[in-house]
Structures are given as C-alpha cells and as structure tokens.
C-alpha positions in Angstrom: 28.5 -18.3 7.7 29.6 -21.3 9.6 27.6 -24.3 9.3 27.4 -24.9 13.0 25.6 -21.5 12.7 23.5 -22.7 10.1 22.5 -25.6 11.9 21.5 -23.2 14.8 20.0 -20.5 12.7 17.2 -23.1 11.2 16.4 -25.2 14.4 15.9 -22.2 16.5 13.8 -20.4 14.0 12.1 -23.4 13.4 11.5 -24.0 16.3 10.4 -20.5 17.9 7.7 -19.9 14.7 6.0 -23.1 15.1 4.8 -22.2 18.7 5.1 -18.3 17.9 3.3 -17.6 14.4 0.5 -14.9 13.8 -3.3 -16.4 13.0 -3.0 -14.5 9.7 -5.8 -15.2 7.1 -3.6 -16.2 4.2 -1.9 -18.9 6.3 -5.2 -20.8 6.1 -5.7 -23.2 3.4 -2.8 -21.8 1.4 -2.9 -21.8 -1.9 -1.0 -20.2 -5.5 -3.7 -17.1 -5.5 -3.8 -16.4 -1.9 -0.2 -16.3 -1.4 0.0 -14.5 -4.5 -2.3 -11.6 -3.2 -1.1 -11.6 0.2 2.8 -10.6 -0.8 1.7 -8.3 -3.3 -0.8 -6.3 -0.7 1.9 -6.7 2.2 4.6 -4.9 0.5 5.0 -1.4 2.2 2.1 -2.3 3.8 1.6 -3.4 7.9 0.0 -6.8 8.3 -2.6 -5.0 10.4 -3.6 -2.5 7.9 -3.7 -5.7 5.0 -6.1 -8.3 6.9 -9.5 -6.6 5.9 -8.4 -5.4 2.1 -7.4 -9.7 2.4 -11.1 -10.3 3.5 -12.5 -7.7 1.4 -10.7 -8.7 -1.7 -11.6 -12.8 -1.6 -14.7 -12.1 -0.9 -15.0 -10.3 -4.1 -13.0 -12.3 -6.2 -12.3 -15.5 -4.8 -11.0 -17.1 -7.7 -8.1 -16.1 -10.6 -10.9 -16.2 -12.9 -13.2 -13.7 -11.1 -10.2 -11.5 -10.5 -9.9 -11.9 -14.2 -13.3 -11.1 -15.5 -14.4 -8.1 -12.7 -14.0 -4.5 -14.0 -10.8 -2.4 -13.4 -13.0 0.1 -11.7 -14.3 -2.6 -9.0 -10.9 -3.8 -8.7 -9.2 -0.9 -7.4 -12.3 0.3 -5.3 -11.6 -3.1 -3.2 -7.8 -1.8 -2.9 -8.9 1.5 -2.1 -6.7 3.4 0.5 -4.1 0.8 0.2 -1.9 2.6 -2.2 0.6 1.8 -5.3 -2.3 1.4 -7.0 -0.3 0.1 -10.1 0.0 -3.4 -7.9 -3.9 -3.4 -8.4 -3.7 -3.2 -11.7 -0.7 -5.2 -12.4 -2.7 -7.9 -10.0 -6.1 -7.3 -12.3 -3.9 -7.6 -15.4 -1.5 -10.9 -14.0 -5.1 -12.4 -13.3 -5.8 -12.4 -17.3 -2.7 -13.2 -18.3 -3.2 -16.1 -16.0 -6.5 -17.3 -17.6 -5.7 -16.8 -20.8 -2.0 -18.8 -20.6 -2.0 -21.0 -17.7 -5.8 -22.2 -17.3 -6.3 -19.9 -14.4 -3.9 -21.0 -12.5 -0.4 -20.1 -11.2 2.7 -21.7 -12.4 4.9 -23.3 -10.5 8.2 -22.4 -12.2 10.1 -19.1 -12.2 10.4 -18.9 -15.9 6.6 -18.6 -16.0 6.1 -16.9 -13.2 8.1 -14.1 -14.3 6.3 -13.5 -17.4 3.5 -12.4 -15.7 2.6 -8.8 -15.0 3.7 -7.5 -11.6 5.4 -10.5 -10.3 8.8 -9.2 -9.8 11.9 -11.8 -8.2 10.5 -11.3 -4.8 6.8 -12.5 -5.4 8.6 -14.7 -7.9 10.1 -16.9 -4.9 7.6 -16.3 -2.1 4.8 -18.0 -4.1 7.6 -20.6 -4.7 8.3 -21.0 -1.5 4.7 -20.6 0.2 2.7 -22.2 -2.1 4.9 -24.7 -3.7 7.2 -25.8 -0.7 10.4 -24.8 -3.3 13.7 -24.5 -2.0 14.5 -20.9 -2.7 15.9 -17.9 0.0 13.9 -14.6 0.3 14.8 -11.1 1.1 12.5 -8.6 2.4 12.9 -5.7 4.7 12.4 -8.1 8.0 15.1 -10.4 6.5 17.9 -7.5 5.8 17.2 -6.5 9.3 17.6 -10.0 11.3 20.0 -10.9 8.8 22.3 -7.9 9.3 22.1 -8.1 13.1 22.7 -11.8 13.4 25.7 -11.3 11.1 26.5 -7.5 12.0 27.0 -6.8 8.4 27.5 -3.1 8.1 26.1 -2.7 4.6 23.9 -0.7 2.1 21.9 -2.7 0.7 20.9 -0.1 -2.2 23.9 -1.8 -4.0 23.4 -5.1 -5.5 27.1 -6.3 -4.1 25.4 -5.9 -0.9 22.1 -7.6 -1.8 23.7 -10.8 -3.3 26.1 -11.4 -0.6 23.1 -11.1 1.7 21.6 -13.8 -1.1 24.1 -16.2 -0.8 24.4 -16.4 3.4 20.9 -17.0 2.9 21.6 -19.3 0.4 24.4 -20.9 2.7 21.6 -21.2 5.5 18.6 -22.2 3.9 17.9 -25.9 5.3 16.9 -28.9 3.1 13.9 -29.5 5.3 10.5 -27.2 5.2 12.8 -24.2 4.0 9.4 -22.1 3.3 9.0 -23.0 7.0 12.4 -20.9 7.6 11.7 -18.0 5.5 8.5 -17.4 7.1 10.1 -17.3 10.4 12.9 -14.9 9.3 10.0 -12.8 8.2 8.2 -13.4 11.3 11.0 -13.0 13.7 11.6 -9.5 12.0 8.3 -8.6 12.0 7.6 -8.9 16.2 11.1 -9.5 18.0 13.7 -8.0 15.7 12.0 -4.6 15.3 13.5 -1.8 13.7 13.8 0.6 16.7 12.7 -1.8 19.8 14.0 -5.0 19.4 12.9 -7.2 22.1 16.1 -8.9 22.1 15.7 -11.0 25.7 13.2 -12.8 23.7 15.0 -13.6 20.6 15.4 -17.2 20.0 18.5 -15.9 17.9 20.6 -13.9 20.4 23.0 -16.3 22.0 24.8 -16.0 18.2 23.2 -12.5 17.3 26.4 -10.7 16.5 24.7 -7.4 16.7 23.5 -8.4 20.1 27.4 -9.1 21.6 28.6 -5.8 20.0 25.4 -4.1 21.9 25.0 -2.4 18.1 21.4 -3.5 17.2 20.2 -0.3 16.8 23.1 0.9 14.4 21.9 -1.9 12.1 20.7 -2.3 8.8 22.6 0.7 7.3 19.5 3.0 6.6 19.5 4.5 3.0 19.0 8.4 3.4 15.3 9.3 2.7 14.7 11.9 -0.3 13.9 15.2 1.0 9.6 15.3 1.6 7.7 18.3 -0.3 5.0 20.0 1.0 2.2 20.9 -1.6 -1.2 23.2 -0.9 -4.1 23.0 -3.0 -7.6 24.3 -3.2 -10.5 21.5 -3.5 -13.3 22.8 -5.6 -16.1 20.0 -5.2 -18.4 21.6 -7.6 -22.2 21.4 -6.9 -25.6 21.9 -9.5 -28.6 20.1 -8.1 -27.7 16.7 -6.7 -24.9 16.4 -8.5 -21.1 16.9 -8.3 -18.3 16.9 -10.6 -15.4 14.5 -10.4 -12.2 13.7 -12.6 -10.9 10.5 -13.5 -7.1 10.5 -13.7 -5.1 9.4 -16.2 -2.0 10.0 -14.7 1.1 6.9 -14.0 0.7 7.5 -10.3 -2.9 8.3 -9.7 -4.3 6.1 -12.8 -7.9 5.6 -12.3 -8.4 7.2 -9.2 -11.1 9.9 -9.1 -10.6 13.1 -7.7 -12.3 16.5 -7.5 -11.1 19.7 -9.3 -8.2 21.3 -7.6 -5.2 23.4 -8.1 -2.4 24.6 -6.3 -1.7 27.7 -4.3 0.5 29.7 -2.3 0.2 29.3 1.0 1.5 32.8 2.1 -1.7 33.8 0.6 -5.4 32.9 2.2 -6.6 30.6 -0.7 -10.1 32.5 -0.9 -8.2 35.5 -2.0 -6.5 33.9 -4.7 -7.4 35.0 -8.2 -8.9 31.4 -9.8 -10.7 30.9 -6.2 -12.4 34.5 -6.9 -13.6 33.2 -10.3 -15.0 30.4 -9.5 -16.7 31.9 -7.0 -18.0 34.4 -9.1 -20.3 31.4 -10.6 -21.8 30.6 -7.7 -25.2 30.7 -5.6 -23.6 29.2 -2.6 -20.0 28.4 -1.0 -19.3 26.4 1.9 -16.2 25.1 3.2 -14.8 21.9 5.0 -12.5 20.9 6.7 -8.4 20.7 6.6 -7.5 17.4 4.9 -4.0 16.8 4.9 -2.4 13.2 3.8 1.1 12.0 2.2 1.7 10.0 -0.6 6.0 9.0 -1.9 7.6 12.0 -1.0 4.9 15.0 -0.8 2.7 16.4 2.3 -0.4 17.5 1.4 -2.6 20.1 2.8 -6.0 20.1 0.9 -8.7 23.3 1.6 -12.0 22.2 0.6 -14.8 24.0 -0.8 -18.4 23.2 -1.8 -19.7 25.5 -5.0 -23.1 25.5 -6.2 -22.9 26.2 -9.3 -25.6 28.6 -11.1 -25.7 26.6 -13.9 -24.5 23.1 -15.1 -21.0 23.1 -16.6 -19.5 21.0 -18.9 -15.5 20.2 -18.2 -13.0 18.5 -20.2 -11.9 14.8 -18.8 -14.8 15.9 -16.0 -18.0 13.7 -15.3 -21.6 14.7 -13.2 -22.6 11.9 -10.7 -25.3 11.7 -8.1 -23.4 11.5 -4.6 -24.2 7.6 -4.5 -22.3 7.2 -7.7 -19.6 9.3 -6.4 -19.1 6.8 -3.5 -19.1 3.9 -5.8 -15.8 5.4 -7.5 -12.1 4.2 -6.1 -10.6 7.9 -4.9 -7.3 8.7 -3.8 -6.6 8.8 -0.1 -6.6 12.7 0.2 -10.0 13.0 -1.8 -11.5 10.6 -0.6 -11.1 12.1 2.9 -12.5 15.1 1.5 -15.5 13.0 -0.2 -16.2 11.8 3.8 -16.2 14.8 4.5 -18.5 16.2 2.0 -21.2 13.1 3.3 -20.7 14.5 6.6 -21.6 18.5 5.5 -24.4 17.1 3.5 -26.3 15.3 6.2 -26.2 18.2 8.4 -26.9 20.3 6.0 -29.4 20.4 2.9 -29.5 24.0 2.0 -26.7 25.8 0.1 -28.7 29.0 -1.2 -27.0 30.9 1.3 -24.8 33.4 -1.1 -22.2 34.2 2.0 -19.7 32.0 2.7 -20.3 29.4 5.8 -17.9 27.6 7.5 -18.5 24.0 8.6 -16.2 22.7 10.8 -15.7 19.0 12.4 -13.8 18.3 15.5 
C-alpha cells in the first residue's frame, strides 16, 4: 500500500468516525473488563442484538471479581439466547483466572493476556488496542470486507497466506497517532457504510481511492468461503408433567454444556410423530396429552423443527441425568434457544389452561 494511501486511509477514517460513531454502551467509560466483554459477546453477534445481554450482564456482574465468584448456572442464564455458550464459560472461567493471577484485573501485555481462557489473538489485541491505546492492527469480518474493497484483493481468507498479507497492509497503514481510534473506524465503517450486500458507497469517506469502487466490483468482494451444507433435524419434545412439576435435563454435551432441555428424540418426518412407536409408549403412561406449538430454530449447521407435547404423567418417574422442578424453577434455568421457545410456550398453555385430566388429545395452538 502506498503511503500517500496510508496517509489518506487514516485521516479520512479518522476523520468520518469522530463525527459518525454509534452511542454504544461499551464506548462509555472504557475500561479492560468492559472492552473485554464487549468483543467477546459481539463476535457472530449484531450490535443490536448485544446491547441488552451488555446491560444485563454489568448489571449482574459489574466487576472481574463478581464475574469471578457468581455461579456458572447464573452466568450462562444472563447469556441466554446469545449462543456459543462455551464464550460464557470461557468468560466465567478467564474471570477466575484473572482473580486468582492478576488481582482481578486484566493485563496489559499479550503474553498474559493470552494465557487466559478464551482470549484468542483477536480479543488479545482489541483489549490492547481499546483499553490500553496499544499500537496493534485488528482483523475482523468488517475489516476483511473494507479492506478487500479498498485494495480489491481477490482473496480467501480461509488461508493464513491470505490473512497475514491482509496483516501486514494493516500493519503498513496503521498510524502512529490514536491507532485504536483507526481500528474502531475500520470496524465502524464496515459495520454501516461498507455493508456486505448494500454498500452505501456515495457516502463512503473511502471511495475516491476504493479500488473496488473504480472496478464497479464491490459486490464481488471479499471472496466468500462456501457455507457447509445445513441439515434439517425433527424431533419430538416430551415436556413431562406429574402435579406441578416437570422434568428437565441438564446437558453435558461440548455444544450444549449446561443448557437445560426437555426430553426429546428424533423422528422421521414422513411419519406423523404421534404414530411413532416411543411417542405411543409414552403415551401409554399418561392421564393427559396436549400439544403445542411448531418451534423451529437453527443452531451451526442444523434446522430444527421441534413438535411439542405436554404428558401428565400417572405417576412420578425417576430418569437418569433428569431433574423434577416446579415451573418457577424451570424458568430460573439457562435453556437452549429451541427449548426455551418451547418453555414460553408451555407458560403460555398453562395460563390458559389449568386442567390436563382430559384423557384425549387437545390441541392448543398460538397464532
């Protein structure tokens, strides 16, 4: 990159996020922690769907050390519904490791930094940069866009080749003066003018030098990794029933790891899931069956259709890895997205409804 177009690069970006910048919540009084929290809840994530869980989140723990000493359980009820819940815990475990070497409070080196759990290269140099004013580039998925447009590099930036030449422009361009100022803005700029599919180029600060822009190829640009193909799963949602109470599961799994969730179990879908054999027998145990609504969600690369049912139970079960909890201390437990849409609405059958000793099975449907 051509230092005049260095030179242009930081006093226009400069310039244009000074009077352009979003009133975002972890822009005021920055600090370490908030930055921290903010990169690791904005990673996948829109800004717009991140501001409450922010709010939510330091009004619960407001401090390292309260993130530090609160229960895992509380911790990823706050970050319910914002998903990769292994950032929640990596965050609740960081926060220890934080106490317990550093005082309760973030380092201000890399070395350090990268010792703790779930701070990858990325956070690694956006709390550098943020909260510490360091001179250090960063590359997110705004950056890779602006970046390849301005430049028109036609690469994939799944290979690291790709990634560090990206690195060093960056590198190249990064001014001497408020540099966190000019990796905000790249971030910013990407985020509400250099948009993936309508860039609002006429307002640009960048586009008298946006290569992209003369070659009328923004559009074409970043090189878009082909998506793994999406799978569609259906499964049955048995939310079993005896007295008040119902029966939930806490998972142990890597990608759902303690996230609650009802019993369940997969079905084909060529085949009405009431006459399928284990629906029959479960059935066959109850004094009442009602069902709820179509819930259908996504998570990585599956499609989800869940058929809900509620069964009260004649008698009161015991289940492996299962637990019996009133309905309030149901809704005190972190679910995953899908069940948890089920758990709403379960609350909504239940207030219009208090009587399941009907033995047919009733439909209850919400438009």
């Amino acid at each position: 990159m051509p230092m005049t177009d260095s030179k242009f690069l930081a006093r226009q970006l400069s310039s244009w996020f000074k009077s352009s910048k979003r009133d975002l919540p972890w822009r005021h009084d920055i600090n370490p922690y908030k930055v921290w929290i903010s990169e690791v809840m904005l990673q996948q994530t829109q800004v717009k769907t991140v501001i409450p869980y922010f709010h939510r989140w330091m009004k619960a723990f407001p401090t390292i050390t309260h993130l530090a000493n609160a229960p895992i359980e509380q911790v990823i009820k706050i970050w319910e519904g914002l998903g990769y819940y292994s950032r929640a815990r990596n965050l609740h475990k960081g926060s220890k490791e934080i106490v317990s070497k550093y005082h309760g409070k973030l380092p201000s080196n890399s070395e350090d930094l990268l010792q703790i759990s779930g701070i990858g290269p990325y956070t690694c140099s956006a709390i550098l940069s943020f909260a510490f004013q360091k001179e250090c580039c960063l590359v997110d998925g705004n950056v890779k866009r602006v970046m390849s447009r301005f430049l028109h590099l036609e690469v994939d930036y799944s290979k690291s080749s790709h990634y560090r030449l990206l690195e060093e422009e960056l590198t190249k361009a990064l001014p001497k003066h408020e540099p966190w100022v000019f990796n905000e803005a790249l971030m910013e700029l990407g985020a509400l003018i250099c948009t993936p599919k309508n860039p609002h180029c006429s307002k640009c600060p960048l586009q008298k030098k946006c290569m992209a822009k003369l070659n009328n190829n923004q559009l074409k640009l970043p090189l878009v990794k082909v998506r793994p193909k999406v799978s569609h799963l259906n499964r049955a949602v048995l939310i079993f029933q005896y007295d008040q109470e119902f029966l939930i599961q806490k998972q142990t799994s890597d990608l759902m790891k303690d996230l609650h969730e009802f019993f369940y179990f997969e079905f084909d879908p060529n085949i009405s899931v009431e006459k399928h054999e284990k629906f029959k027998e479960w059935q066959s145990f109850s004094i009442g069956l009602s069902k709820l609504p179509l819930v259908r969600h996504s998570f990585t690369r599956f499609k989800v259709s869940l058929y809900p049912f509620v069964i009260k139970l004649k008698e009161k079960k015991t289940f492996e890895n299962f637990e019996w909890m009133s309905l309030k201390e149901v809704k005190l437990r972190p679910f995953s997205s899908g069940h948890r849409k089920v758990l709403a609405h379960l609350e909504d059958f239940l207030s219009c409804c208090n009587d399941f000793n009907s033995q047919n099975l009733a439909y209850f449907s919400k438009v």
